[in-house]
N, C-alpha and C positions, 0 to 999 in steps of 0.2 A: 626515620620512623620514630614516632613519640609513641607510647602509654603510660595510659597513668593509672594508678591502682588506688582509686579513690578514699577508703577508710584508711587506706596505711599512710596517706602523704608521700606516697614515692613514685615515681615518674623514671621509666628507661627509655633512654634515647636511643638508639641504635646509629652507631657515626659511619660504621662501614661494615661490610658483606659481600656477599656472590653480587657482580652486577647486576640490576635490574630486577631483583627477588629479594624477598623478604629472608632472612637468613633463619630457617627453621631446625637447628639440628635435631637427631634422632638421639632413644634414649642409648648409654654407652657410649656416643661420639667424643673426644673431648673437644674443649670451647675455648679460646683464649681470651682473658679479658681485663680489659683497661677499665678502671671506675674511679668515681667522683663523687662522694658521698656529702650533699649537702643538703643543712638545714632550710627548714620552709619559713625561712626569716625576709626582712628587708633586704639584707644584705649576701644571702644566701653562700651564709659560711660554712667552708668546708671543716667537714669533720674526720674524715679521712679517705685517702687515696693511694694509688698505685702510680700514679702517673710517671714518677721519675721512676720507676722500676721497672723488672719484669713482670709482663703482662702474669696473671693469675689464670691457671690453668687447671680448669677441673672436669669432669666426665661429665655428662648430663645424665639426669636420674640416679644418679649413685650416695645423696646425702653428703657432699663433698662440701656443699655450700649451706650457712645457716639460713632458714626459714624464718 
């Protein structure tokens, strides 16, 4: 599953979830997450990530994450 959040230039992919469902969690649940933060270039260079790390683990609705 793609979106894209069109004035901001940012696009989430969603790679994986509950099977067969869109992965919706509620507010308070925590979320684990892998990111890949790149520019809306030719060469769509990364500006930063988690990848080779632990997943990033924040509560949903809590302000855990910036806006």
């Amino acid at each position: 599953m793609s979106q894209a959040f069109g004035a901001l230039g940012l696009t989430i992919e969603v790679l994986s979830g509950p099977s067969g469902t869109t992965p919706k969690p509620r507010v308070g649940q925590s979320v684990a997450l892998s990111y890949t933060g790149r520019l809306n270039d030719s060469a769509g260079t990364v500006f930063d990530s988690n990848e080779s790390k632990e997943p990033l683990t924040v509560r949903v609705g809590r302000g855990q994450v910036r806006r």
